[in-house]
Structure formats: structure tokens, C-alpha cells
C-alpha positions in Angstrom: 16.7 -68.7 1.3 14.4 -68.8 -1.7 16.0 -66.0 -3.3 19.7 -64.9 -3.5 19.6 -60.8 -3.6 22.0 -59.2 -5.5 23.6 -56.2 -4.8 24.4 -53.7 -7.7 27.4 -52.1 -5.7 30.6 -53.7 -4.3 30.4 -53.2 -0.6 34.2 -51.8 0.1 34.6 -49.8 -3.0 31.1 -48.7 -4.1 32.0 -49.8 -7.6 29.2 -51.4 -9.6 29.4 -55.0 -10.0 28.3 -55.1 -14.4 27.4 -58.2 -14.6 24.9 -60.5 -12.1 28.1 -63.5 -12.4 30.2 -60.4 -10.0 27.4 -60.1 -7.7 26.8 -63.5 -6.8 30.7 -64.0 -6.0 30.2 -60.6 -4.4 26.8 -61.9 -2.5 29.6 -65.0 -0.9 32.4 -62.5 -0.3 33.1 -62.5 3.8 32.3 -58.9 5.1 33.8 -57.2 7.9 31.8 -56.0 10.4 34.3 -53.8 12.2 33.6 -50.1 12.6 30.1 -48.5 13.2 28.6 -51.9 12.2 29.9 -54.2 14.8 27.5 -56.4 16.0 26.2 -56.8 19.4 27.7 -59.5 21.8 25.3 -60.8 24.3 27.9 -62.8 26.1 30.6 -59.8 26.8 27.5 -56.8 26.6 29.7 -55.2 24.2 29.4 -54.1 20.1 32.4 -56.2 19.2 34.2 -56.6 15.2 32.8 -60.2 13.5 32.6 -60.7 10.1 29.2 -61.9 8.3 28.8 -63.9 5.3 27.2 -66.7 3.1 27.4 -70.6 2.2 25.2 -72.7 0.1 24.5 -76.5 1.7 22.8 -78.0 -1.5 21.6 -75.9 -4.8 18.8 -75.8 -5.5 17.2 -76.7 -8.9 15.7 -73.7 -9.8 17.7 -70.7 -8.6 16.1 -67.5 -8.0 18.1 -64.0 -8.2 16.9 -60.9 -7.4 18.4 -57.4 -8.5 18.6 -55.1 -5.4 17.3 -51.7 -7.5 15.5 -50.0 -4.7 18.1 -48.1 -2.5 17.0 -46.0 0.8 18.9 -42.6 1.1 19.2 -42.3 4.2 19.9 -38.1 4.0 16.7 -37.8 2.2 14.6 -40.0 4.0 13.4 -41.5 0.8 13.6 -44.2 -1.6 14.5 -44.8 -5.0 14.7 -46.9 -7.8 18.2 -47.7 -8.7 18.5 -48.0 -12.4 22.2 -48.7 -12.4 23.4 -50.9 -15.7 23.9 -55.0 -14.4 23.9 -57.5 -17.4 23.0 -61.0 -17.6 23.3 -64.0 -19.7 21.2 -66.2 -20.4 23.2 -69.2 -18.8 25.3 -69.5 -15.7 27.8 -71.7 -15.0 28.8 -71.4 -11.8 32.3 -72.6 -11.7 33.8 -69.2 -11.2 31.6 -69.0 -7.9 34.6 -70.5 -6.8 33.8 -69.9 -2.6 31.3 -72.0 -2.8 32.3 -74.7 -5.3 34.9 -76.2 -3.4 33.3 -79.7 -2.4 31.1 -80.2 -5.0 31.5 -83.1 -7.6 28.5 -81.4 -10.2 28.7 -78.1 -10.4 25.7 -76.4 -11.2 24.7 -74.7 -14.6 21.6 -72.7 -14.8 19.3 -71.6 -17.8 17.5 -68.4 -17.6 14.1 -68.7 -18.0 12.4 -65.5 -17.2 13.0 -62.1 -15.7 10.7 -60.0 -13.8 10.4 -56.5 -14.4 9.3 -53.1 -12.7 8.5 -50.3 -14.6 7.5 -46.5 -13.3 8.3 -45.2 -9.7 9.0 -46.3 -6.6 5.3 -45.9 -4.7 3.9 -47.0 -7.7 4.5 -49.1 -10.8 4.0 -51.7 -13.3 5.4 -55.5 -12.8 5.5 -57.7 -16.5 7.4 -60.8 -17.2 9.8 -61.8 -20.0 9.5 -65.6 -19.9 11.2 -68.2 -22.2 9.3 -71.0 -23.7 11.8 -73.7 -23.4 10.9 -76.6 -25.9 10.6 -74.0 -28.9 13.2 -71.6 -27.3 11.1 -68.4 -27.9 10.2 -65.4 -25.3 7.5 -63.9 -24.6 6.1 -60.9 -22.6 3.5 -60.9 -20.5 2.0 -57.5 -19.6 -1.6 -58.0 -18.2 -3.2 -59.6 -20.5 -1.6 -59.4 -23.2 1.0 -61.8 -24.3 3.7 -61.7 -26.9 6.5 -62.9 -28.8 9.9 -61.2 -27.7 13.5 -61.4 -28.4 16.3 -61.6 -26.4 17.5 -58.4 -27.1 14.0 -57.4 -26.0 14.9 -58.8 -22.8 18.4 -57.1 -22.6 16.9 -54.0 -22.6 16.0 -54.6 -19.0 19.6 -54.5 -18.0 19.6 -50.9 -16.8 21.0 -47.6 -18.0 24.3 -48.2 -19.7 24.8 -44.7 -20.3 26.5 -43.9 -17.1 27.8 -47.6 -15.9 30.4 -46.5 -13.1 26.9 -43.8 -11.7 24.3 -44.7 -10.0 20.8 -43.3 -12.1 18.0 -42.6 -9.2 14.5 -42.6 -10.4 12.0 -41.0 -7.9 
């Protein structure tokens, strides 16, 4: 994988995650596959209970997460941007990602250096980039061609809604 996506919802409960350091534990979290998505056998011919989940071999140096914001609705037979509050930092250590920590001698820290953003609907939209110059420790947007200086709380602004943290907010 060159991406990790995360999920804005626990899979059980529904609940929202808050924060991306929940998802990613979430992401490693062992699912059951037991009711109407077992998974075909081809040995037995049968749809049989498993369960399905996730294990790093080797981090890699740059990690790449991705915010799952477009959900399919199944009822309406159309998509939507999920716009569902999920905060960031901008460092991660992951040594509470305790699953997948357990052999490692250096466990990796991370530095966030930009976030992608999508602005608009769902069949159509704008992408720009927050990116942090990391010698003089300064963001910056990029938006076309225009480039300027931002702030981090410029950047936390692309958490999501907050107003409604435990909802989900659907954008058409």
C-alpha cells in the first residue's frame, strides 16, 4: 500500500473516530466477517465467517494517509461528501499504534508536511494543497497558481464540521 485510508466511522458502533491517531488503530483493528459479509470459501463452496485485517512489514519513510470523506448511500444510489469533523496534529508518534508496534526496536514518528484538500461537490470540485516548508517551518497554500503564506490554524480549518461531531454532515 502507498496509502493507508482512513475511515471516519468505527466499524461496530458507527461512532466517529475525532482524531486521524483513532483511525489508524481503528484501520489495524481485526474485523469480523461473520454475518451477511462472510467471505467465499473456494475449498468447502460455502460463504463461511473469517475475519480480515491489517499488518505493516516495514514503515515506510514517508507515510501517506488518506481521509475516507466520500461515502456511497446505498438507499439513494448516490454519493456524497462526508464532511464529518476528524482532527490532526501535526506530528504522530505512533507508539499508541500499539498492534502493530510490537517487534519494533525504533518506533516511527512522523511530521506532517502537507494536506490535500477538496473543496465543492462530489462530481465536481476543487483540489489545493496546504504544504509546510520545512527548513523555515512556514505553510503555504497552493490554489492554482497562486501561492501563499498560511498558518496552521489555516490548515485546521480543513478538519471538518465540528458543529455536529457525533453526525455525519452529507454534502451533495
Amino acid at each position: 500500500m502507498l496509502t493507508i485510508p482512513l475511515s471516519l466511522y468505527e466499524p461496530s458502533s458507527g461512532k466517529c473516530y475525532k482524531n486521524v491517531m483513532n483511525s489508524l488503530n481503528g484501520f489495524f483493528e481485526l474485523q469480523n466477517l461473520d454475518d451477511e459479509n462472510k467471505c467465499y470459501c473456494d475449498q468447502c463452496g460455502e460463504k463461511t465467517a473469517t475475519q480480515h485485517g491489517y499488518r505493516v512489514h516495514s514503515w515506510p519513510e514517508i507515510l501517506c494517509l488518506q481521509l475516507k470523506r466520500f461515502d456511497f448511500v446505498a438507499s439513494l444510489r448516490k454519493t456524497f461528501i462526508n464532511n464529518t469533523f476528524m482532527e490532526f496534529t501535526e506530528s504522530i508518534g505512533l507508539n499508541n499504534c500499539e498492534k502493530e508496534l510490537h517487534n519494533l526496536k525504533n518506533i516511527p514518528q512522523y511530521k506532517l508536511i502537507s494536506v490535500i484538500v477538496h473543496k465543492d461537490f462530489v462530481s465536481f470540485g476543487h483540489y489545493y494543497v496546504y504544504i509546510k516548508n520545512i527548513e523555515k517551518r512556514k505553510w503555504h497554500c497552493f490554489d492554482d497558481e497562486c501561492v501563499t503564506e498560511a498558518t496552521w490554524d489555516d490548515v485546521k480549518k480543513t478538519f471538518g464540521s465540528s458543529s455536529s461531531s457525533d453526525q455525519s454532515e452529507f454534502q451533495i
